[in-house]
C-alpha positions in Angstrom: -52.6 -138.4 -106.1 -53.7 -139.3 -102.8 -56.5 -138.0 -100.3 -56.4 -136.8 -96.8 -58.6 -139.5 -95.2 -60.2 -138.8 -91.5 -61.5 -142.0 -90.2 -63.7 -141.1 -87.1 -65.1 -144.3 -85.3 -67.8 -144.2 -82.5 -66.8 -145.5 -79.4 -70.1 -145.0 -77.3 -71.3 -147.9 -75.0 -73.6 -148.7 -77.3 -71.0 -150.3 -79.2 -70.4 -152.8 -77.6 -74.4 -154.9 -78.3 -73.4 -157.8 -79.4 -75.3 -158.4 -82.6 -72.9 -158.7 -84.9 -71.2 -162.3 -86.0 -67.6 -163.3 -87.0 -67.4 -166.8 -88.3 -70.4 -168.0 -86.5 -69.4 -166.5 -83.3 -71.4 -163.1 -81.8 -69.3 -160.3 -81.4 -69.7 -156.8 -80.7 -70.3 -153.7 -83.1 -66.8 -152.3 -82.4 -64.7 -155.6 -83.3 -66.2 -156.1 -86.8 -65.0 -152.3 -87.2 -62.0 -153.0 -86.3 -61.4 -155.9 -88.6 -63.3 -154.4 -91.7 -61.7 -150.8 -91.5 -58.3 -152.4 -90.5 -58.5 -154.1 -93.8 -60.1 -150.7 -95.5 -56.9 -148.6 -94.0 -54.3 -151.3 -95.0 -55.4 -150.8 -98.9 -55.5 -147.1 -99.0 -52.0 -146.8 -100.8 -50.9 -143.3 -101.3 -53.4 -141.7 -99.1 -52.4 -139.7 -95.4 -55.0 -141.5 -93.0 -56.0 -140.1 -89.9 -58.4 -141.6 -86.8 -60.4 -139.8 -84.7 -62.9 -141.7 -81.6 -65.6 -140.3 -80.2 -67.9 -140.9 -77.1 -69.4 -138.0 -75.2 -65.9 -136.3 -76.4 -64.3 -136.5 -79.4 -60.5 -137.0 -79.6 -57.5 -137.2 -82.1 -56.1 -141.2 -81.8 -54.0 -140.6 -84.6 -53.4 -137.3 -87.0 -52.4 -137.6 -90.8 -50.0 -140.1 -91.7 -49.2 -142.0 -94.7 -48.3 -144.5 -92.1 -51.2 -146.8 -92.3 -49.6 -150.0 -89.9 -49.7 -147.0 -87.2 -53.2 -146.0 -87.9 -54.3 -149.9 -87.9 -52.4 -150.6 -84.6 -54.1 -147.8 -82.8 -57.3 -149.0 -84.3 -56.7 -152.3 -82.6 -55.8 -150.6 -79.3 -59.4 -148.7 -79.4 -61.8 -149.6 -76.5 -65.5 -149.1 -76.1 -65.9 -146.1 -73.3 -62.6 -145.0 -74.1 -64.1 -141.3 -74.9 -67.3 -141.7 -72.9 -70.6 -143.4 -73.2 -72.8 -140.5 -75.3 -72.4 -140.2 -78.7 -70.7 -136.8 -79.9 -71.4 -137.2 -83.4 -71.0 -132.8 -84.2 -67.9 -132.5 -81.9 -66.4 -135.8 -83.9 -67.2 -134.0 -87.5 -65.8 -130.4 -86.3 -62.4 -132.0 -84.8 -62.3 -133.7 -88.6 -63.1 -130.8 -90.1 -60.2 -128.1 -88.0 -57.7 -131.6 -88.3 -58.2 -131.9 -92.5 -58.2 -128.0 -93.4 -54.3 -127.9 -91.9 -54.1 -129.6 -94.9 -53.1 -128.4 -98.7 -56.2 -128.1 -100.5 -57.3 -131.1 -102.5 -59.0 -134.3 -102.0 -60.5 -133.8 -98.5 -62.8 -136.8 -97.1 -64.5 -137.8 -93.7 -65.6 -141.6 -93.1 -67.9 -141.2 -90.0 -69.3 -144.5 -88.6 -71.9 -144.4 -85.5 -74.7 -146.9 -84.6 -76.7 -143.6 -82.7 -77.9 -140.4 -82.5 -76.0 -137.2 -81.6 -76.3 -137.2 -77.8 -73.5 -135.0 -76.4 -70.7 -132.4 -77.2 -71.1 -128.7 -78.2 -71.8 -128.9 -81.9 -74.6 -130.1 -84.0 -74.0 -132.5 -86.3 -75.8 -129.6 -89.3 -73.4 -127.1 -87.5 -70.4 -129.2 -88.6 -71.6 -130.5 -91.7 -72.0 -126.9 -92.8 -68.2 -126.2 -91.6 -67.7 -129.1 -93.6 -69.2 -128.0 -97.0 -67.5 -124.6 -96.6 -63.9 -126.1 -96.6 -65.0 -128.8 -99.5 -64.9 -132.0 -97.4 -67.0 -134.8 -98.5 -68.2 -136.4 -95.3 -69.4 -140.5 -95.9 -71.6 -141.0 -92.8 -71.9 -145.5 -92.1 -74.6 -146.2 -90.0 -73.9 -150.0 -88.0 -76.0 -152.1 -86.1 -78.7 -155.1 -86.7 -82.3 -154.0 -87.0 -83.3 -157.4 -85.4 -82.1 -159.2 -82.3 -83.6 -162.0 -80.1 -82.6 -161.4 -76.6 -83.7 -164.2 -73.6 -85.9 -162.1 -70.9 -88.0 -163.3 -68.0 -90.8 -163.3 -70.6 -89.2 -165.9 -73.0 -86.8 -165.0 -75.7 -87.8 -161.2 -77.7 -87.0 -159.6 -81.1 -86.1 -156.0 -80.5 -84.5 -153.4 -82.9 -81.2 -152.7 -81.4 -80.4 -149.9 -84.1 -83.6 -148.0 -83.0 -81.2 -144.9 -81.4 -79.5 -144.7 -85.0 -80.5 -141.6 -86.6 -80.3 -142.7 -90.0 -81.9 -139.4 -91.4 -79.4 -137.1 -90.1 -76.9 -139.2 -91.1 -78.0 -139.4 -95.1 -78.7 -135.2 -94.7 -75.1 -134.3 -93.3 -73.3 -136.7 -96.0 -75.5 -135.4 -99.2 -75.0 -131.7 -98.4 -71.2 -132.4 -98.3 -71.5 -133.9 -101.5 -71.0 -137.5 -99.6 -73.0 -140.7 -99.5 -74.8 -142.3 -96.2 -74.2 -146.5 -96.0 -76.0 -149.0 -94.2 -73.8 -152.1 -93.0 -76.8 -154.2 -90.8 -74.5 -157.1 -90.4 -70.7 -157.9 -91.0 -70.8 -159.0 -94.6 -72.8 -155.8 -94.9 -70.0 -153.3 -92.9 -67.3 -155.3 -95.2 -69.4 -154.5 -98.7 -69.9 -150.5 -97.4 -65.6 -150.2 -96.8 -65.4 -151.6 -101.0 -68.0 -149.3 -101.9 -65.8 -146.6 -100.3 -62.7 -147.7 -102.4 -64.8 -147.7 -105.3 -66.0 -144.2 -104.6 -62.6 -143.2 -103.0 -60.4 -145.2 -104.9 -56.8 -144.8 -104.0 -53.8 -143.9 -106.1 -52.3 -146.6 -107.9 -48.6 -147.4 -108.4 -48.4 -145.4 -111.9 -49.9 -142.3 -110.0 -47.9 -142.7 -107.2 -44.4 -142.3 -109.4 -42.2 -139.0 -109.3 -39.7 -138.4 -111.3 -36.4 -137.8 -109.9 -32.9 -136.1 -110.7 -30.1 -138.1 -109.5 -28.4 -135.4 -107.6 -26.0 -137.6 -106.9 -24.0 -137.6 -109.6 -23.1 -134.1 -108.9 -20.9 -134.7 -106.0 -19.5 -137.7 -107.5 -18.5 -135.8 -110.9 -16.7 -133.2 -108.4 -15.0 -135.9 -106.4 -13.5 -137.3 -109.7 -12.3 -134.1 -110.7 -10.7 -133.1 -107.4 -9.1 -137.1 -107.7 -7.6 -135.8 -111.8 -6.5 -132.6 -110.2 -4.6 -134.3 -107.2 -3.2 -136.9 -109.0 -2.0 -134.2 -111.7 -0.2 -131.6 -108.8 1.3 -134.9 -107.1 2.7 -136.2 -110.7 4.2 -132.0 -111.6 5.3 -132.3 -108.3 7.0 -135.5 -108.6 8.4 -134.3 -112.1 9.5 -130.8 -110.2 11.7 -132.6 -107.7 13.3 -135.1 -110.5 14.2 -132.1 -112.5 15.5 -130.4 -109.5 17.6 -133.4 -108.7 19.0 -133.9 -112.0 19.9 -130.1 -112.6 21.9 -130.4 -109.3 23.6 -133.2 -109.9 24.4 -131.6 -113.3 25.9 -128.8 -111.8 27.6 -130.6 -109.6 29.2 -132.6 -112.3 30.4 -129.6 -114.3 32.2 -128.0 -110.9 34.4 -131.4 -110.8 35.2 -131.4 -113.7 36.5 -127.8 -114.2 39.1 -128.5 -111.2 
């Protein structure tokens, strides 16, 4: 059967550093997301897929659906600062965690992908990863961003570390205690082998699973329909036969009466 999948993406300024590359061409963070969990979301046959952004607030884009082309569109439609520049990462898990235990109980799963540290919002990422392991959801925690970068400065051109905000080790904490894994995706090949891994670990419900059988209630209403057709058809022919008999008896009588004067 299928899982109840809350994607929640980071939406922070930071995501928009350019260190990331899409057929030779630098893009930002938040574009190879959308193209490598676009392509994550469109495989995920038989699951109800949720998206969640967060910024310095964390807010539902999309809730449950099994509608993935939805989910994928507003994906799309996501823009850095769209929830604020700080990085919520507690508030985003807790809003995953209220949204996926409306849910029956089952297969319950968080993919959480940030490229910082938890700067803003009212709950600590531990606070919400213990809400999490309380309700059985399995939080998988993707950390994004290069670990070198050559920028051009009034000094010449510098190697920096633009991922040195990213707080790997809460990350990996928060995802083992909920029985999840932490992934690194540095570069776009990278973020592209972490969403397989995820179907590997995840995988979704194949055709065969996906099958219920069903009872063609509609052969109930059509049996009744033919037997209402038999019974009309036999009144209108007794009917018919009624009326000939009628006839013929009058006429009969009729006959006789002339005859006897």
């Amino acid at each position: 059967s299928g899982r109840d999948l809350m994607l929640a993406v980071d939406v922070s300024g930071s995501m928009k550093i350019p260190d990331f590359s899409i057929k030779g061409q630098e893009v930002t963070r938040l574009e190879v997301v959308k193209a490598a969990a676009g392509e994550f979301i469109a495989g995920r046959t038989g699951d109800r897929i949720g998206l969640i952004v967060f910024g310095s607030q964390a807010y539902v884009q999309t809730p449950l659906t099994f509608d993935r082309d939805t989910v994928k569109a507003m994906l799309t439609e996501t823009e850095i600062g769209l929830a604020g520049q700080e990085t919520a990462i507690g508030d985003a898990i807790g809003l995953a965690v209220k949204r996926l235990v409306e849910q029956p109980a089952g297969s319950r799963v968080l993919v959480l992908l940030t490229d910082g540290a938890n700067t803003a919002g009212e709950v600590s990422p531990a606070q919400a990863a213990t809400l999490a392991e309380e309700q059985g959801i399995r939080i998988y925690a993707i950390g994004v961003g290069a670990d070198r970068m050559e920028i051009e400065s009034f000094f010449g051109t510098q190697t920096v570390n633009p991922s040195r905000d990213l707080d790997e080790d809460a990350l990996r904490q928060l995802a083992q205690r909920t029985g999840g894994l932490y992934l690194r995706a540095k570069d776009t090949e990278g973020l592209t082998r972490v969403y397989k891994e995820l179907d590997r670990l995840e995988p979704a419900a194949t055709e065969t699973e996906l099958f219920r059988p069903t009872i063609e209630l509609y052969i109930w209403p059509l049996g009744f329909a033919l037997a209402f057709s038999c019974v009309m058809a036999m009144s209108f022919i007794w009917n018919r036969n009624w009326v000939l008999r009628s006839r013929w008896k009058a006429e009969a009588i009729s006959a006789q009466a002339g005859a006897g004067r």
